[in-house]
Residue, then its C-alpha position, 0 to 999 in steps of 0.5 A: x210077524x209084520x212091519x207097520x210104517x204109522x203116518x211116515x213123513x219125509x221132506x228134502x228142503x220144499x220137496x215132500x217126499x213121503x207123505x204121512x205114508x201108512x203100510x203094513x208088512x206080513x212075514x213070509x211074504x215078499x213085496x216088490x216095490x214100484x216106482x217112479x225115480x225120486x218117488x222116495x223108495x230108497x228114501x223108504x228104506x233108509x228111513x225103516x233102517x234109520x239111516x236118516x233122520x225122519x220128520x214124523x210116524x213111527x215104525x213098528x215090528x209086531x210079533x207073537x201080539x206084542x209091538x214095539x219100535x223096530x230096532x237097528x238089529x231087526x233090519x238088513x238094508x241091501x244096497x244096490x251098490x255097496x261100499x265093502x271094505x276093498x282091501x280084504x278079501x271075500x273071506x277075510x270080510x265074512x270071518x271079520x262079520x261073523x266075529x264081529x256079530x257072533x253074539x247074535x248068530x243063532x246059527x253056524x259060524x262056519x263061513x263056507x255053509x254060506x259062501x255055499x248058499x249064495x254059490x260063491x266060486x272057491x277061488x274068488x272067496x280069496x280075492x281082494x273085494x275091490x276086483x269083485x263084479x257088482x254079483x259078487x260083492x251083492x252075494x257077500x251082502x245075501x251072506x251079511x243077511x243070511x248069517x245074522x237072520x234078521x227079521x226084516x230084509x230091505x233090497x235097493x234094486x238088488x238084481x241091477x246089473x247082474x248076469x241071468x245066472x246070478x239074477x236065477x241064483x239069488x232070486x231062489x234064495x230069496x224065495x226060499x227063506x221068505x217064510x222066516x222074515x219079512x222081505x221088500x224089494x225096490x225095483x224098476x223091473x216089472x217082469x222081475x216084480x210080477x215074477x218074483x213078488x207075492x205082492x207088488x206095491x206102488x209108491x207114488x205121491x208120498x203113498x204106498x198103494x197095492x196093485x190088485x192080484x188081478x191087474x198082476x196076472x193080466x196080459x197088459x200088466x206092465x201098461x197099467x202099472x205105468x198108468x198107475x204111476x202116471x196118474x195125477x191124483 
């Protein structure tokens, strides 16, 4: 399976952003996506998961040699910072998800299986979500995507602010369902890109480039990457 971006373009008012941007995405392996701020990584994702309007291109999903548009249910976009609902609890909000897509769940619709998976602490599962940490309410998020099994999972920045247990707890996650979907992650972290991803790439200029695996595991890593960045052409 693979996720293609064909000639993606996206401007905000004279500001060009993504630049007729061409990329291809293999299932089981994880992607880490590097850039500068307003390079357009958030606006790449919003884009895969059509939540905004593009100016051209196309995104497709080939599968089993046929292609065809990614549609809606495909994709899972994990925001850095997400608005849940504040007055249900983390259980309230699960069992409310679960029902509400239980006719795409292929698989348990028991709750607890996933607070289990993501390590959820019994007494926060009863918890009013407004008085959740940031790890907290991105766990309830690693439920959303592991409870619908989407094909594609996009993360905006998804270990920012969180503690090093949950940063280790949700980075193994990650790594062990990688093999059934097709994952990219933006982040402004290199230690966390080189230790994380199979592949890192770079958005800059309004296009995506892959670092080389030799430049990944070379000492002076984080000084390339940043003169990757900084270069004019």
């Amino acid at each position: 399976m693979q996720l293609l971006i064909d000639n993606l373009s996206k401007s905000f008012d004279e500001k060009l952003v993504l630049d007729d941007l061409n990329a291809v995405f293999d299932q089981g392996i994880i992607y880490a996506l590097l850039g500068r701020n307003g390079a357009g990584k958030t606006t790449l994702f919003s884009l895969i998961a059509r939540e905004l309007e593009k100016d051209s291109g196309q995104v497709f999903l080939s599968d089993e040699d046929q292609k065809r548009p990614l549609d809606l249910s495909d994709v899972f976009f994990m925001l850095a910072e997400p608005e849940l609902p504040r007055f249900l609890t983390g259980r309230e909000f699960i069992n409310f998800f679960i029902e509400v897509n239980k006719n795409r769940i292929k698989g348990d619709l028991n709750p607890d299986i996933y607070f289990d998976q993501v390590k959820f602490d019994e007494d926060d599962k009863d918890r009013l979500i407004q008085g959740y940490s940031t790890g907290m309410r991105n766990k309830l998020q690693m439920m959303m995507f592991l409870i619908t099994k989407p094909k594609v999972i996009l993360m905006d920045e998804p270990l920012n602010s969180l503690d090093v247990v949950v940063q280790k707890e949700m980075k193994d996650l990650i790594k062990s369902i990688k093999n059934d979907h097709i994952i990219i992650f933006s982040t402004h972290i290199l230690d966390l890109a080189k230790n994380m991803a199979d592949e890192i790439l770079l958005l800059h200029k309004g296009k995506i480039s892959e670092v080389d695996r030799e430049i990944k595991n070379n000492p002076d890593f984080e000084e390339e990457v940043i003169n990757l960045l900084q270069r004019e052409d």
